[in-house]
C-alpha positions, -999 to +999 in steps of 0.1 A: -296+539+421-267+524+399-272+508+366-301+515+353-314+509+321-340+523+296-360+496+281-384+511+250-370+534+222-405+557+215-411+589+227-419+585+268-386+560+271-364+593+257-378+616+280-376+592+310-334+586+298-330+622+295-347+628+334-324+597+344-290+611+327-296+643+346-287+623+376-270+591+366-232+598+350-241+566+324-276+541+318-276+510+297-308+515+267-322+484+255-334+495+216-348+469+196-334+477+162-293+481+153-303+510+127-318+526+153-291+525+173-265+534+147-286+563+137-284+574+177-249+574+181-240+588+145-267+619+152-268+619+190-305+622+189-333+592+190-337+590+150-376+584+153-386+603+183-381+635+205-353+642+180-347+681+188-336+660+228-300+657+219-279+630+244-245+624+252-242+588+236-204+581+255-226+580+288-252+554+267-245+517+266-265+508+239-278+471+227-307+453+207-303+421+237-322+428+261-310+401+284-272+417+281-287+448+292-306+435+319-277+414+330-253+448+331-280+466+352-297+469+389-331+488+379-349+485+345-377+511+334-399+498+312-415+523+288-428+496+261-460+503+249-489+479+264-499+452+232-461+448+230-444+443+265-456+402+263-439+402+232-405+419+248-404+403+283-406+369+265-371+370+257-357+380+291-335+350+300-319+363+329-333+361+362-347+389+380-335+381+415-326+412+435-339+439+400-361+464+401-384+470+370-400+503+372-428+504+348-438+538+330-462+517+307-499+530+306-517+501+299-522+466+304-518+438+289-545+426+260-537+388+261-534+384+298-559+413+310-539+422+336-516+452+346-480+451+344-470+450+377-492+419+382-483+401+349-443+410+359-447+393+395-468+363+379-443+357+349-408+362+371-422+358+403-414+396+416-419+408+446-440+441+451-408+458+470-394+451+435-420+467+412-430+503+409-446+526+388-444+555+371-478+578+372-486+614+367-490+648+345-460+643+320-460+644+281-424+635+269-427+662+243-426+686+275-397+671+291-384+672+259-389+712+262-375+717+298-413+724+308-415+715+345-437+683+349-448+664+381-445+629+382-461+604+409-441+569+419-458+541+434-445+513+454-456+489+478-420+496+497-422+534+506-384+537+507-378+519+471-404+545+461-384+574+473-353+560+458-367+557+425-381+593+431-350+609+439-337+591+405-363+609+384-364+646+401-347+674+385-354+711+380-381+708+364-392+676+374-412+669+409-422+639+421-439+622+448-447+591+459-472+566+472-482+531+479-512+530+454-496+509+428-529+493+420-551+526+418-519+541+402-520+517+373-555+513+370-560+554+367-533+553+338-550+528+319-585+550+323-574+580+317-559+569+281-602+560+277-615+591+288-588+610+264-603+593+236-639+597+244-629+639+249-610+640+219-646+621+203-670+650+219-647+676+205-652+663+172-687+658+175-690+696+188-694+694+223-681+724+239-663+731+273-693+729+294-698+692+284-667+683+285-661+693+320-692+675+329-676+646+311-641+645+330-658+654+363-677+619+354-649+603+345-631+606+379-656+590+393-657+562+375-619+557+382-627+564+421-656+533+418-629+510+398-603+516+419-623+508+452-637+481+437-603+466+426-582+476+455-606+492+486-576+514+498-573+550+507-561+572+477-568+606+472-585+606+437-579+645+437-541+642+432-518+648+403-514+611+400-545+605+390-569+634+379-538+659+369-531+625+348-570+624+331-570+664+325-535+663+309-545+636+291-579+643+281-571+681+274-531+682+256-523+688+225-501+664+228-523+633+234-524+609+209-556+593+228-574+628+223-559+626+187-576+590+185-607+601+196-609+631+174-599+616+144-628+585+154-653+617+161-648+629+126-659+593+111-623+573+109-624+538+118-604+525+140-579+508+116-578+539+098-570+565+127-543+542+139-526+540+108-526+577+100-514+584+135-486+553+132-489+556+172-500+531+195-532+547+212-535+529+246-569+541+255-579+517+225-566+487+236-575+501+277-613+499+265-614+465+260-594+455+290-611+476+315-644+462+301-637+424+303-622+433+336-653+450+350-677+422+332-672+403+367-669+439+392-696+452+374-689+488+384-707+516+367-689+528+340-710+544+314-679+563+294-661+532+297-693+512+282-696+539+256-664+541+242-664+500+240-696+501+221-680+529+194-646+510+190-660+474+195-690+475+185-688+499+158-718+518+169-723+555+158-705+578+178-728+611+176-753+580+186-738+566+219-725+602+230-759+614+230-770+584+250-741+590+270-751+628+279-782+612+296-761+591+317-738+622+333-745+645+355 
């Protein structure tokens, strides 16, 4: 797949341009900020995140215009985190005709309640062989480290999907793919949730035994959401989706488990996201999924729960323990 571009500068946008410059000889990188930039090709290393990744900048063509690098390119991976890809697709000029934005976002977004794939086919009026997504097990601060990862792709066209999957394998990167977009997306937004509400218990002193009991739950409630927002076959067991929660809801390296623990030990919300100077998508995912499911009405009682501790401002070590009645 030639020409492809990075657009995002945090932390999952390096690790997906170091996976694509295993296999593509140069990518174009939208970064939003000259300093940035200038810091990047003076150090060879992304100045505020994954900086012990260190790239070949001759094989980078950089720019802060994202419509110059979406001009100069043929597939766009979006790695923006979710309250700020409205804000970034708002200044694409160019037209998408014959692109393909692959989106690695895990969230949806809070204006429009909607998940990318949608919002990008309503706002440029893509088609779904054009869209894809990224889904799966994979902390950038593992790429970062080599670690082998497995990642899932989605697609409504089962040959774009392996194209873009053969773009992202490596050594220690495996990928599959599927035509689940939907499911896919939805799963990534929940799983962000359920991190938060397991990084919450661990605060409040829940041990293992709960929290297994809580992530067995909490598959479930992706399986009912998913059917009741796409009825397709998926197999919930898969990487894609509950390798995705237990990463997720388990790493050290989740900033939704950091969320929830910092919450769990009596932050406010305003407060934990501030120390963490992080975007936490589970927090904005909670409010989505719930005005989403205020029409479905699926049965979501960790979803519910989580909504009434960051919305509502309710006592966590209250709603948990109404919570533990709920699970079985």
């Amino acid at each position: 797949m030639s020409k492809v571009a990075i657009l995002g500068s945090g932390s999952w946008a390096t690790a997906l341009a170091k996976i694509v410059m295993t296999n593509e000889q140069e990518i174009n990188w939208y970064i939003r900020r000259q300093e940035a930039i200038d810091a990047f090709v003076q150090t060879g290393q992304n100045p505020g995140y994954l900086s012990n990744v260190q790239f070949d900048t001759s094989r980078i063509h950089f720019d802060t215009d994202i419509n110059k690098i979406i001009s100069a390119s043929d597939v766009m991976i979006l790695a923006i985190p979710s309250p700020y890809v409205k804000q970034t697709t708002s200044k694409i000029r160019r037209s998408l005709r014959g692109k393909t934005i692959i989106t690695a976002v895990k969230g949806m977004i809070p204006d429009e309640n909607m998940i990318v794939t949608d919002y990008l086919a309503q706002k440029f009026g893509m088609s779904d062989d054009h869209l894809a997504v990224i889904a799966g097990p994979c902390h950038a601060e593992e790429i970062a480290l080599d670690r082998l990862s497995y990642l899932t792709i989605g697609c409504a066209n089962r040959d774009k999907a392996q194209q873009v999957a053969t773009l992202l394998q490596t050594s220690y990167v495996k990928t599959c793919i599927s035509d689940d977009v939907v499911g896919l997306e939805y799963s990534s937004v929940m799983k962000n949730i359920y991190a938060i509400a397991a990084g919450m218990c661990q605060s409040l002193r829940y041990g293992d035994n709960f929290q297994s009991v809580l992530i067995a739950n909490a598959i479930q409630e992706i399986q009912r959401f998913a059917q009741a927002t796409n009825n397709g076959h998926r197999n919930i067991d898969a990487s894609g989706y509950l390798g995705d929660v237990l990463v997720t809801s388990y790493s050290k390296f989740s900033r939704n488990r950091q969320f929830g623990q910092m919450i769990g030990m009596g932050y406010s919300v305003k407060a934990a996201q501030m120390e963490m100077q992080m975007v936490a998508e589970g927090y904005y995912g909670t409010n989505c999924i719930h005005i989403a499911n205020e029409a479905l009405q699926v049965n979501l009682p960790i979803v519910d729960a989580m909504y009434a501790i960051l919305y509502e401002r309710q006592s966590p070590t209250i709603v948990i323990q109404e919570l533990t009645q709920k699970l079985q």
